[in-house]
C-alpha positions in Angstrom: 0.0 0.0 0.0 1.2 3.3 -0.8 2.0 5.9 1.6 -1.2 8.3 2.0 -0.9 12.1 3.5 0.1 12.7 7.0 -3.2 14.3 8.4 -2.6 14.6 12.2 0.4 15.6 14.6 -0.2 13.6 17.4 1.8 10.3 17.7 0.0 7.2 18.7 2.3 4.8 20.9 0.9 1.0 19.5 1.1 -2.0 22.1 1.1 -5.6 20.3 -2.3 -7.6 20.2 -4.8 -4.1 19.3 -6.1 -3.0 16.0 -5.8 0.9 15.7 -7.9 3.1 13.5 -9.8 6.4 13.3 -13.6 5.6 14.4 -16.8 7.6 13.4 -16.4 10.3 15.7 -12.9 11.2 14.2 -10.8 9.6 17.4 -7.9 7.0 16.9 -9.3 4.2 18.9 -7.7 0.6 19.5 -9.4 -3.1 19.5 -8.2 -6.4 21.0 -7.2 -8.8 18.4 -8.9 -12.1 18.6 -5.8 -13.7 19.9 -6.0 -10.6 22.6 -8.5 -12.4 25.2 -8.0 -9.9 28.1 -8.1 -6.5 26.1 -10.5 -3.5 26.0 -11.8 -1.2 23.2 -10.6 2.2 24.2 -10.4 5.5 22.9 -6.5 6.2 22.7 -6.1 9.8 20.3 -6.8 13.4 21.7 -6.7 14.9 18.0 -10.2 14.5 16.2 -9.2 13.9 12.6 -11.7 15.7 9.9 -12.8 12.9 7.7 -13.4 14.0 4.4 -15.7 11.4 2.0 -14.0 9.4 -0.2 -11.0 8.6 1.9 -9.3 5.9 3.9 -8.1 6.7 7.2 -5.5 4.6 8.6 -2.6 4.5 12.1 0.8 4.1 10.4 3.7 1.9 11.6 5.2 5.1 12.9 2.0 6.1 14.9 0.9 8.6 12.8 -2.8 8.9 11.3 -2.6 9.1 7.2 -5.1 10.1 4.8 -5.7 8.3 1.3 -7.8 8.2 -1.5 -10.1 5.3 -2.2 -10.3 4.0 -5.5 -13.9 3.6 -6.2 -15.8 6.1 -3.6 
């Protein structure tokens, strides 16, 4: 996958065994992989993202939240 467009300067620090990505309300938020049996959804960014229609929204490997375009939206 290509790199996207930086779109937020806060830096998310990852732990193994979550999902990360930017819910519905425009918050990074992290999930407990299935193989995760004692973690908790929780809301883990302060910066509310502005999510525009049309594009994918995504947490880096280096923490950061990036933007991209979506092919067919």
């Amino acid at each position: 996958m290509g790199r996207g467009r930086k779109c937020s300067g806060e830096k998310i620090e990852r732990e193994d065994g979550y999902l990360y990505y930017v819910g519905k309300d425009g918050y990074v938020w992290r999930a407990p992989m299935r193989h995760n049996k004692r973690g908790k959804k929780k809301k883990v960014g302060n910066e509310k993202i502005d999510k525009k229609q049309g594009f994918m929204y995504y947490v880096g490997s280096d923490g950061f939240v990036y933007e991209t375009k979506m092919k067919n939206a």
